[in-house]
Structures are given as structure tokens and as C-alpha cells.
C-alpha positions in Angstrom: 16.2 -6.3 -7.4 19.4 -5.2 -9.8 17.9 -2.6 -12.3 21.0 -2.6 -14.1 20.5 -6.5 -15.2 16.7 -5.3 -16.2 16.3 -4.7 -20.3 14.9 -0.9 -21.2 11.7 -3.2 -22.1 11.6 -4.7 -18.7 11.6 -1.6 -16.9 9.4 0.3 -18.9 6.6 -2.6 -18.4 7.4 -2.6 -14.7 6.9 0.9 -14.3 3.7 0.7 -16.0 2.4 -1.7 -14.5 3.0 -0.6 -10.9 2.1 2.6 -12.0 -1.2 1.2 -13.0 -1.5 -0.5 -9.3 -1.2 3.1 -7.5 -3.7 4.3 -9.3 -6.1 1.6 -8.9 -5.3 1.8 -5.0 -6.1 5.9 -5.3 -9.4 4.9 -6.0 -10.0 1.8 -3.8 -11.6 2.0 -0.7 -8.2 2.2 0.7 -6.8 4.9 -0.4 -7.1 8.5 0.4 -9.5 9.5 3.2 -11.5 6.9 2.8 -8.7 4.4 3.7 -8.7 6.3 7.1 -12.0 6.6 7.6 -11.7 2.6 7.4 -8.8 2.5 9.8 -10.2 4.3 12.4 -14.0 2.6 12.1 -11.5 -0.8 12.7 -10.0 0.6 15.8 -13.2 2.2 17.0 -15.1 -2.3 16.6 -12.2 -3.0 18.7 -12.4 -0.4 21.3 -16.1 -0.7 21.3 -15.4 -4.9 21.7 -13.1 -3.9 24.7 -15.4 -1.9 26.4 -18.8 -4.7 26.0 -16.2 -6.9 27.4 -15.1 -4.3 30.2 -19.0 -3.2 31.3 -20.8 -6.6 30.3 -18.3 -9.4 31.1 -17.4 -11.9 28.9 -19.8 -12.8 25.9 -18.9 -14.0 22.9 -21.0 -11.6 21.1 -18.6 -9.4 22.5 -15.8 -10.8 20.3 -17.4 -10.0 17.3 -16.4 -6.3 17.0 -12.8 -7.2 18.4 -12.2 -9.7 15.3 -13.9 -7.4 13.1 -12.1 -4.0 13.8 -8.9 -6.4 13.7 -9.2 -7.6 10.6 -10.2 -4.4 9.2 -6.8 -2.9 11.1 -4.7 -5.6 10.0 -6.1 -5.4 6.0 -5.3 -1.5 6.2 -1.9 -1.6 7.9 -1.2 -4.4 4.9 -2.5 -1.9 2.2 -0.6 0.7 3.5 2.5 -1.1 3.9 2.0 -2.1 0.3 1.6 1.0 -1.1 4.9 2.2 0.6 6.8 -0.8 -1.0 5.7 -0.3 -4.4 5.8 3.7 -4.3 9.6 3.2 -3.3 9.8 0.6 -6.1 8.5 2.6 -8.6 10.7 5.4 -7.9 13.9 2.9 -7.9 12.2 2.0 -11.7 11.8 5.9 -12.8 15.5 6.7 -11.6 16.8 3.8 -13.2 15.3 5.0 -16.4 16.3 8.5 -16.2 19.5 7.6 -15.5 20.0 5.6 -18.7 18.1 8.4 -20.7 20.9 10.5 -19.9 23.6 8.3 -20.0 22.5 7.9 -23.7 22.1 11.5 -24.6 25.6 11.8 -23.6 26.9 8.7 -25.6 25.1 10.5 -28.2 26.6 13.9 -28.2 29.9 12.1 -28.1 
């Protein structure tokens, strides 16, 4: 995305906005320890799955922790990988900002 297209108005709302979202996702059960603490509990339904299926032979009950602790691993990985995106994206909107802060102090001293 071209900042430099983006109106001071844009931007500002933008930055508020996903400013907003990493907070919200501080607080989430995602975030933080928590988020893995709910990570590892997916990886530990799958590695519990793989040994029932290991010691027990195939059940289907045996399934249920793998697609469980999958999901779980999968939603995380997704969270994470979101956060990263719009932490980079946010920082892309704050330099963009300072960047024309200054650019106008200096028209101005002119």
C-alpha cells in the first residue's frame, strides 16, 4: 500500500484503528502468555492423539484430540501471523506520519 497517495486523514484513521486492533489482541485470549499457554495445550491434544493412536490402534475417538489440538495450532499460528502483519503496518503508518510532521516543520521554518 503507497502511503504517500494516503490523505493525513486516511492515515491518522488507519493508525487508529489498527492501533485499536493490537490492543484488543493484548487482551484476547491470544495474546500474551495466554496465547502460549493455548499453543502449547494445541500441540500437547495432538501429541496426546498420536500417542492413543500409537498404544491403542486406530479409533476414531482417537482423532478427536488430533483435529482439536490442530485447529487450536492452526487458529494461533493465524493470530500470530496477523499480529506480525499489522504490527509491521502500523509502524509503515507511524513513519509515514512522522515523516510528513517534519517535512512540514521544515516548510514552515522556511
Amino acid at each position: 500500500m503507497n502511503f504517500k497517495k494516503m490523505t493525513d486523514e486516511e492515515l491518522a484513521s488507519i493508525r487508529d484503528e489498527i492501533d485499536t486492533w493490537c490492543t484488543r489482541h493484548a487482551q484476547s485470549i491470544w495474546g500474551g502468555r495466554k496465547g502460549h499457554a493455548v499453543g502449547l495445550l494445541g500441540v500437547f491434544g495432538v501429541s496426546t492423539g498420536i500417542v492413543f493412536l500409537l498404544f491403542d490402534g486406530f479409533e476414531p475417538v482417537s482423532l478427536v484430540p488430533i483435529l482439536l489440538g490442530g485447529v487450536v495450532c492452526f487458529m494461533w499460528y493465524k493470530v500470530k501471523q496477523q499480529h506480525k502483519k499489522n504490527s509491521g503496518f502500523l509502524e509503515g503508518v507511524k513513519d509515514e506520519i512522522a515523516r510528513r510532521v517534519k517535512k512540514a516543520e521544515k516548510a514552515a521554518k522556511k
